[in-house]
C-alpha positions in Angstrom: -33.6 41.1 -116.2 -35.6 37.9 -116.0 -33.8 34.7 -115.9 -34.8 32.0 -118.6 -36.9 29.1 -117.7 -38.6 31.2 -114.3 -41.7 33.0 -114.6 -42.1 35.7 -112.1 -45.5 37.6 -111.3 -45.0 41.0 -110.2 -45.9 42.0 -106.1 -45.6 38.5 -105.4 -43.6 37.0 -102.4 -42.3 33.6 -104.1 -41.3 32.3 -107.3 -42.4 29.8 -109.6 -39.4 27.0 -111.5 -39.7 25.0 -114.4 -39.1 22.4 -111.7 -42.7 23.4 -110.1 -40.8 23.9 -106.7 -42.1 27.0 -104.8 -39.2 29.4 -103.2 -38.9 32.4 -100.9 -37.9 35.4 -102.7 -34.2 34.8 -101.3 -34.1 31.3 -102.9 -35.1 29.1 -100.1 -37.9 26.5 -100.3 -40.8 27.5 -98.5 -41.2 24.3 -96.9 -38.0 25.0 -94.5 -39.1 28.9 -93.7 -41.9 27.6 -92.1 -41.4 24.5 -91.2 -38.0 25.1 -89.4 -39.6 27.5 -86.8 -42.6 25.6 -85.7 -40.5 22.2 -85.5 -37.8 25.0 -83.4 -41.1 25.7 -81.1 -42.5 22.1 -80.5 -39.1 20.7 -79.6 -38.8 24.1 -77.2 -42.0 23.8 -75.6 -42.6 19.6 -75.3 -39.2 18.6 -74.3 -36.7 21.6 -73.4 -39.2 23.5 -71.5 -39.9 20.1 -69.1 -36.5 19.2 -69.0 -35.2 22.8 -67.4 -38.2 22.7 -65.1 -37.4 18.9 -63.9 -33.6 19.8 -63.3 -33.5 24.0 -62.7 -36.4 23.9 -59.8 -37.5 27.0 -58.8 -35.7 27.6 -55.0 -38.3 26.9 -52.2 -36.4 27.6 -49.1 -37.7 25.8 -46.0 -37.4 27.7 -41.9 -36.0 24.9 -39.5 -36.3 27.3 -36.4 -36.0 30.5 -35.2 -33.8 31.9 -32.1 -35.0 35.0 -31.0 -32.1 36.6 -29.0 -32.0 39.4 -26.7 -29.1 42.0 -27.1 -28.6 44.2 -23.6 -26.4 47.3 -23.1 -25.0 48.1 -19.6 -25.6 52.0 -19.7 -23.7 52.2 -16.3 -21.1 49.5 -16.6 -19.0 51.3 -13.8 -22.3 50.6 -11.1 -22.3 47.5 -9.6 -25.5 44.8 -11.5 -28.0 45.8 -7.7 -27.5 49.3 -8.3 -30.8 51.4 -8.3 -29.8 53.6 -10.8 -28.3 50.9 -13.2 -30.2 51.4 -16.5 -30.2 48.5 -20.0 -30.9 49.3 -23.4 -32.4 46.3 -25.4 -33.0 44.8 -28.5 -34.6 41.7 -30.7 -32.4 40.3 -33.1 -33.6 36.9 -34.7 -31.5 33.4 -35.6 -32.7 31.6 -38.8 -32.2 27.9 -39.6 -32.6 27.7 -43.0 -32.2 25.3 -45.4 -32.4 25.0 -49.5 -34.0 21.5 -50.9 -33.6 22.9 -54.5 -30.7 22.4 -57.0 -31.0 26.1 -57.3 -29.0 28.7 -55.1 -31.2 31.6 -53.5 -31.0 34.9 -52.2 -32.4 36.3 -48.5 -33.0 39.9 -48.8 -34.3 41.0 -45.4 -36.5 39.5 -42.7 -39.9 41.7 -41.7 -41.8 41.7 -38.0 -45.7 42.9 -39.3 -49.1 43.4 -37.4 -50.5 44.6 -33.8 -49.8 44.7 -30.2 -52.1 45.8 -27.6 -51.9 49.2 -26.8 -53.7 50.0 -23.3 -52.0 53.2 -22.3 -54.4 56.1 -23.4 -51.9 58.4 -23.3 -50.3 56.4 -26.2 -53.3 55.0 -27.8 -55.0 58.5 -27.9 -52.5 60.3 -30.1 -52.0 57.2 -32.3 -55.3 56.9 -33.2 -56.4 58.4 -36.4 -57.1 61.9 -36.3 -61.3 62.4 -36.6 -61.4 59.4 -33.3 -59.4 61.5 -31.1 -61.1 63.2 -28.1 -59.1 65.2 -25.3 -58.9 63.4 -22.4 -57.9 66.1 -19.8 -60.2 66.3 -17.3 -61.5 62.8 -17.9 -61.0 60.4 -15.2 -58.1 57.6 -15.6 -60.3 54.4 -15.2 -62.3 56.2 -18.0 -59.8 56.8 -20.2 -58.7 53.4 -19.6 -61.7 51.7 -20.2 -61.9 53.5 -23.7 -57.9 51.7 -24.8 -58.6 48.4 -23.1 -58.9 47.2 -26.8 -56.4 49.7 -28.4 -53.9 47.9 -30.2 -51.5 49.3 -32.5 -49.7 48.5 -36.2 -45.9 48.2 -36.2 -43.6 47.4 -39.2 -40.1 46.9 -38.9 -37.5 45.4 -41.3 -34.6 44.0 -40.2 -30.6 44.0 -40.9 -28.5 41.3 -40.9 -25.8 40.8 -38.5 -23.3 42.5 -40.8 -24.5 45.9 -41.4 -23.3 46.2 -44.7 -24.5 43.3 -46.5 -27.8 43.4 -48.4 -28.4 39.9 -49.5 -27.2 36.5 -48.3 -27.0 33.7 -50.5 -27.8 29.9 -49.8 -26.4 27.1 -51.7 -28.5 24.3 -53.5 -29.4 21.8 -50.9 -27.1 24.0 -48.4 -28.1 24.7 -44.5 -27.2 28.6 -43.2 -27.9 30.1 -40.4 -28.8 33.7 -40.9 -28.5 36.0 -38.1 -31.0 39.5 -38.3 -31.4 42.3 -36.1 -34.8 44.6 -35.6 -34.3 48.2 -35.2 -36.4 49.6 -32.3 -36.8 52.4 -29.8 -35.4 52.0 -26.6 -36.9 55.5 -25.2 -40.4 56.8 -25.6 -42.8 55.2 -27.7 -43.3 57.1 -30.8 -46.3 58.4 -31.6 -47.4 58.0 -35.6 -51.7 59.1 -35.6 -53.4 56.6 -37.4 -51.3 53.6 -36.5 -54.2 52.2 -33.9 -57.4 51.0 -33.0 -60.1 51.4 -30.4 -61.6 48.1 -31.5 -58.5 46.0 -32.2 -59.3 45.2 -35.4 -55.8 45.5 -36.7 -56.8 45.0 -40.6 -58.6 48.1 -40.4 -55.0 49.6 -39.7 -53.2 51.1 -42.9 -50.6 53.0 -41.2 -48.2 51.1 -39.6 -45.5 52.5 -36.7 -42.4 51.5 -38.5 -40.0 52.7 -34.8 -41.8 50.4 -32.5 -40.9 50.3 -29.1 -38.7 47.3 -27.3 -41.6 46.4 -25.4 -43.7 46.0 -28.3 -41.9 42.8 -29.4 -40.0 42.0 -26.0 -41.5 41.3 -22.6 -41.2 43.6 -19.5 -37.8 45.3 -21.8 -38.2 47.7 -19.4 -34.8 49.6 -19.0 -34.2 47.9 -15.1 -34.7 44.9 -16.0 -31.1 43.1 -17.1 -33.1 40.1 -18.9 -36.9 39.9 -20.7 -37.2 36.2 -20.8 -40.2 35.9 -23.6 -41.3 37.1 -26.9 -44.7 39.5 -26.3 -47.8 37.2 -26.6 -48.5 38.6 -29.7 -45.7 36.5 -31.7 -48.3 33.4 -30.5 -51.5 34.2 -31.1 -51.0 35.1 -34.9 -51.1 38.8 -34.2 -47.3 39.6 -35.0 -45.9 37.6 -37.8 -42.5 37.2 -38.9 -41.6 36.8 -42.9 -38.3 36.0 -44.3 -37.9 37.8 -47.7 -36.2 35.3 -49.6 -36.3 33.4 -53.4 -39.2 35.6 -54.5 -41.8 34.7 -52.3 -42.7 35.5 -48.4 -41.9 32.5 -45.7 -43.4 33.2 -42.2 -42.3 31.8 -39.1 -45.0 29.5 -37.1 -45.1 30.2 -33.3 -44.1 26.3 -32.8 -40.3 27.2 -34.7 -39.1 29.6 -32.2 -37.0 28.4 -29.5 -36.7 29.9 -26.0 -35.1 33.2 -26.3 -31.1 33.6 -25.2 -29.7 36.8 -23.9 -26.7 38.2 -24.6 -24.6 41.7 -24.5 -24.9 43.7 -27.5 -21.2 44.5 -28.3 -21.0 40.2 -28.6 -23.6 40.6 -31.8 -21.1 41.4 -34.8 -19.0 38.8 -33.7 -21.4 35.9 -32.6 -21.0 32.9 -34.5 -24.9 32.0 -35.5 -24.6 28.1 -36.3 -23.1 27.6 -32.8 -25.1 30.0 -31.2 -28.7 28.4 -32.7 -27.4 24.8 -32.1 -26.2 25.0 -28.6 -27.7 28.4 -27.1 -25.1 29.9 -24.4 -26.1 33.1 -22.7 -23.1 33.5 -20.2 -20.4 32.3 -22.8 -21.4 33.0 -26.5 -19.1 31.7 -28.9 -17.6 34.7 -30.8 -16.0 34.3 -34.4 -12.4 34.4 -34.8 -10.7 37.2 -35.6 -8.8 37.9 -38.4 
């Protein structure tokens, strides 16, 4: 039934009054339905948009330094440290200074070692290379088959874990300092062979699959398993042809050669417990300072 004084068309979306103001079909002026939202939008976009950018900043975490550290295992701990037949395992794990400018906390998820090392053994190279560039080399003479690798190098991946196995992220405070401590998994026997994972050439962007079970030696210096101590990063970590990238706040932050300090040993079962801010800021290979136990 029609109300008196209105004049309603049929199909149409608003109404007319006596008054000559025009409505919504649910009463409401049409000056506030759409006025309302695009005021809503220019207030949300010109000044609360801005204002969460100038004061919620984006996290952009900054590396202070790096402390590669070398973890040894005593295979023979009853044989005395001369002992011919005393025998090491190694491994790389890494000390982060890191530090978050921003008002806003962030999150490290895992720390990755990327790109090539020379490979000069053809009796590695060979088998990594991909399958159609492989030739047999029995029967060939060594210098030969040396010659042919002295520009193999190969493509290793590895992710690391952080000290305690079981965590998967570590979070850093607005305008907070941590010291994040990561270890890189890695072969201590053989080198394992993955075909396709080198180059004759060297041209390591060429490579698309990468040996993710690298070898010790392959990011440590002479880790041979005789020798108690490598004292150096391989040369590759310096010349730009290993990078390491810490996964953290949505982007990718390498590590220049210039942040890495001179590397500390010390004996693997020490790791869990080593207390990383004391560790980093005053190194001590003979007396690590362990955390406190609980």
């Amino acid at each position: 039934m029609q109300a008196a004084g209105e004049i309603v068309s049929e199909g149409e979306e608003s109404r007319t009054s006596t008054t000559g103001k025009v409505t919504s079909t649910d009463g409401k002026p049409l000056a506030k339905t759409i006025l309302i939202p695009i005021l809503v939008s220019i207030v949300t976009v010109f000044i609360i948009q801005p204002l969460a950018t100038l004061y919620w900043q984006s996290p952009k975490l900054e590396i202070l330094g790096a402390l590669p550290v070398h973890l040894y295992e005593d295979e023979n701990p009853a044989l005395p440290p001369s002992h011919q037949n005393k025998m090491f395992n190694h491994r790389l794990a890494i000390i982060f200074k890191v530090k978050n400018p921003s008002s806003t906390p962030a999150l490290i998820n895992t720390a990755l070692i990327e790109g090539c090392v020379a490979l000069p053994d053809p009796l590695i190279g060979e088998p990594s290379l991909p399958l159609n560039e492989q030739i047999n080399l029995n029967g060939k003479p060594f210098n030969e088959s040396t010659k042919r690798h002295e520009h193999t190098v190969q493509s290793i991946r590895v992710s690391g874990i952080f000290q305690q196995p079981d965590v998967t992220a570590i979070a850093i405070g607005s305008r907070a300092t941590e010291y994040i401590g990561i270890l890189f998994p890695t072969s201590s026997g053989p080198y394992f062979i993955v075909p396709g994972s080198a180059s004759l050439t060297g041209e390591c962007s060429q490579v698309t699959t990468p040996n993710r079970w690298p070898e010790i030696s392959q990011l440590l210096e002479n880790a041979r398993p005789r020798n108690v101590s490598p004292k150096s990063l391989r040369k590759e970590f310096f010349n730009h042809q290993l990078k390491v990238l810490l996964f953290a706040a949505n982007s990718q932050i390498p590590v220049t050669p210039e942040q890495f300090k001179p590397p500390m040993s010390v004996m693997w079962k020490n790791w869990p417990d080593l207390l990383l801010p004391q560790m980093y800021e005053n190194p001590q290979d003979m007396f690590p300072a362990p955390k406190k136990q609980s």
